[in-house]
N, C-alpha and C positions, 0 to 999 in steps of 0.2 A: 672588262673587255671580253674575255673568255663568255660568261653571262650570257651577254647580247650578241656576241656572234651565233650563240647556242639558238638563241630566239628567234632569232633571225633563220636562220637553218630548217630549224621545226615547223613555220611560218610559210617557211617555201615547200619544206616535204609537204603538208595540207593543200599547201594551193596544188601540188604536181598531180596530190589522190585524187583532189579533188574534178579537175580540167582535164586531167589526161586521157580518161575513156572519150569525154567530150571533144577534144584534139582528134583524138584518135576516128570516131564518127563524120565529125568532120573531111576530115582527110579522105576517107574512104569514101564519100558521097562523090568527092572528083576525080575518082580512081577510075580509069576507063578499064579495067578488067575487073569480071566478077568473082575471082577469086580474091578473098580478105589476104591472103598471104601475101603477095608479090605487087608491085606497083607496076600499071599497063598502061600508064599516061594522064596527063589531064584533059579532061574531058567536062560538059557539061550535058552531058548524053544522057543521064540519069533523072536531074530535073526537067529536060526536055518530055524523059517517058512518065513521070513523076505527073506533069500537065495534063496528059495523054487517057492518064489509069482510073478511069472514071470509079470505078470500085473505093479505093484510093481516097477519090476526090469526095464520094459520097458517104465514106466513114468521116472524114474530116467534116465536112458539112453537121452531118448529124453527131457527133461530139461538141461543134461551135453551137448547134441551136440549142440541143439538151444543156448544156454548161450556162449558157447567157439566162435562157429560162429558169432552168431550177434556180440559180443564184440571186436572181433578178426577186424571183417567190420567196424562196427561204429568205433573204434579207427582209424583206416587206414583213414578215410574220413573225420571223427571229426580234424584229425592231418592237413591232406591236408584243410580243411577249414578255420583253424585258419592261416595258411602260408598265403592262398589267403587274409581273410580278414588286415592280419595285411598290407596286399600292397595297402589296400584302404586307402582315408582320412578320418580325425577325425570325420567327421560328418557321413559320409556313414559307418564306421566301428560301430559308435555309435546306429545307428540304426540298421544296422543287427544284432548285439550281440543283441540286444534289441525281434528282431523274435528268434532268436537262444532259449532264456533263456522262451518264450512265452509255448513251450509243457511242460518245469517242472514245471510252475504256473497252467498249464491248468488240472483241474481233468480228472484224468484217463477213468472214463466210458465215458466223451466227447471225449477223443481220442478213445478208445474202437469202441465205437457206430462209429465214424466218419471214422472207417477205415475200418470196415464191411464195410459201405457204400459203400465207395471205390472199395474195391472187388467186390462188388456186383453189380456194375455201370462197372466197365469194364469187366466184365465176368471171376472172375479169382475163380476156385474150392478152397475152404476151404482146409487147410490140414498142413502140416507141413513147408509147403515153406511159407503162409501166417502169420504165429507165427512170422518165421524169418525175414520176411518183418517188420510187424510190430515192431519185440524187435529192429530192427537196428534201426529205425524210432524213436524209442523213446530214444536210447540211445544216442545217438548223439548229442545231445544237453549237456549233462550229460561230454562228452568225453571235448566237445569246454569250457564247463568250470573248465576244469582241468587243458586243455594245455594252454592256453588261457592269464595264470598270467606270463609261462615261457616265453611265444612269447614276453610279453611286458618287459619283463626284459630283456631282451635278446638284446646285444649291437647289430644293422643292420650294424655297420663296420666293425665288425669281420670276415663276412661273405667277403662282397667287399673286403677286403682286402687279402681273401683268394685266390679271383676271381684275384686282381693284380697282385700275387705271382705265378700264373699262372695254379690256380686248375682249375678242368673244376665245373659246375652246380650241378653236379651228387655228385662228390668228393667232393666238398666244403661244400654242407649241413652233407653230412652223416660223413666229420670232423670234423665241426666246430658246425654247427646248430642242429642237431642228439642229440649230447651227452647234449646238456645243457639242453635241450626240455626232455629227456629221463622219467624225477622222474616224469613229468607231465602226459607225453604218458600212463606211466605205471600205476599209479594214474587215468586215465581217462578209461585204462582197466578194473582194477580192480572196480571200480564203476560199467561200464558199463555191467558187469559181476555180479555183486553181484543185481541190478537191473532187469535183465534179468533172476536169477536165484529165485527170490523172485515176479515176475510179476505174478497175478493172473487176476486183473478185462480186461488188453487187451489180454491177453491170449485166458479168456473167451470168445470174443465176436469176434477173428479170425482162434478158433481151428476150424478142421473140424470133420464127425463123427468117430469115433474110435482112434482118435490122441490126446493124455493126457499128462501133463508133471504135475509135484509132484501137484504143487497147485490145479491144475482144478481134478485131482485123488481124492485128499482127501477133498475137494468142493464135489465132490461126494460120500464119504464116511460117510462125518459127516450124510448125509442123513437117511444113514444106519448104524448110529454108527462105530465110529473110532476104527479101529482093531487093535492091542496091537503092529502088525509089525509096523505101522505107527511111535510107540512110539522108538522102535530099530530103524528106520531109522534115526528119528529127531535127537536121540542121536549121530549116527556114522558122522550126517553131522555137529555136533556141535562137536565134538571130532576132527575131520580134520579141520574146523577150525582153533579151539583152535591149532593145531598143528603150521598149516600155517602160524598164527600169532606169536607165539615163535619162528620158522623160519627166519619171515620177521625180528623180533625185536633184534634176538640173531645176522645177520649177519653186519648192524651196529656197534655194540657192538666188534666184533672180529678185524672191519676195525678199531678201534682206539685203541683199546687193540694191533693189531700188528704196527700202528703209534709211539705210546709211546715206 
């Protein structure tokens, strides 16, 4: 009894570390005074200037186009990498996965810094295409170890034996190899997108000047103290979220509810 009340306890202290800055963010988005300390009413005054803040509006934009794009690329190439490597031998496959997995151990400001360089050694102008360069660059690795567990479960007869029945190369993966590959592809998106939408240190050191996406925005804002729209945005992207994942969780749930 003692046991499971314990569990139970520890259970809720996690969920309280966990929600309670998010409560707290919350709260303050409908807080009509801009001082964090004291409560000056409810208001939706914030999201209204939130609407308003085109600055604001044009980081967020260009964080949703950079994020959709790179993840969109790095899944496409991450998929097509794990096809090629799974055609190598054990030893050679073992060692590329091995550089593959080497940029998500490697910290971020040494990729950062190392990819300025880059730029900067072949002459390429900072700006919005260099982000994108980089978020694919760093996703990709991210993408190969998503797909990576399906490739190796994945029977190689199924495929041949498609090829015997007389599909062509093209028809054969996108019937047989496509669908079983798919939760990982999709999985390997979604990472690569949630990565890209939360990147700040290589951001920082491949934007060029006037080109902002949410992080490096309010990187510059904390400067100049954090302005209350920040707090209505943080909110609406945790709110879509939370949606997307009741989404993703409910449509599961309906496939075996109309099974039964």
């Amino acid at each position: 009894m003692i046991k499971d009340t314990a569990k139970k306890i520890y259970i809720i202290l996690i969920i309280i570390f966990m929600y309670a800055p998010i409560a707290t963010l919350v709260a303050l988005s409908f807080n009509a005074s801009k001082t964090r300390s004291k409560w000056g009413g409810f208001t939706f005054k914030w999201y209204r200037e939130l609407m308003a803040n085109e600055e604001i509006l044009q980081a967020l934009m260009n964080t949703l186009l950079i994020a959709f794009a790179a993840s969109i690329i790095a899944t496409i190439i991450g998929t097509a990498a794990c096809i090629s490597i799974m055609g190598l031998n054990r030893k050679s496959r073992a060692i590329i996965l091995g550089i593959t997995n080497i940029p998500m151990l490697n910290a971020d400001i040494v990729t950062g810094i190392s990819l300025m360089l880059l730029f900067i050694s072949l002459g390429i102008k900072f700006g919005t295409g260099t982000i994108l360069l980089s978020h694919i660059t760093f996703c990709i690795p991210y993408v190969i170890l998503s797909v990576m567990p399906r490739m190796q479960r994945l029977n190689p007869y199924i495929y041949e034996a498609a090829l015997d029945l007389g599909a062509g190369p093209v028809y054969g993966f996108s019937k047989v190899v496509f669908p079983e590959i798919l939760p990982g592809i999709l999985s390997g998106f979604l990472m690569a997108f949630t990565m890209s939408l939360d990147d700040f240190i290589i951001t920082h050191f491949t934007k060029g000047a006037g080109v902002d996406t949410l992080s490096t925005k309010i990187y510059t804002e904390v400067k100049k103290g954090i302005k209350p729209e920040m707090y209505a945005l943080s909110t609406l992207i945790f709110i879509t979220v939370l949606v997307l994942l009741f989404l993703v969780n409910k449509a599961p749930l309906d496939k075996k509810e109309q099974a039964k």
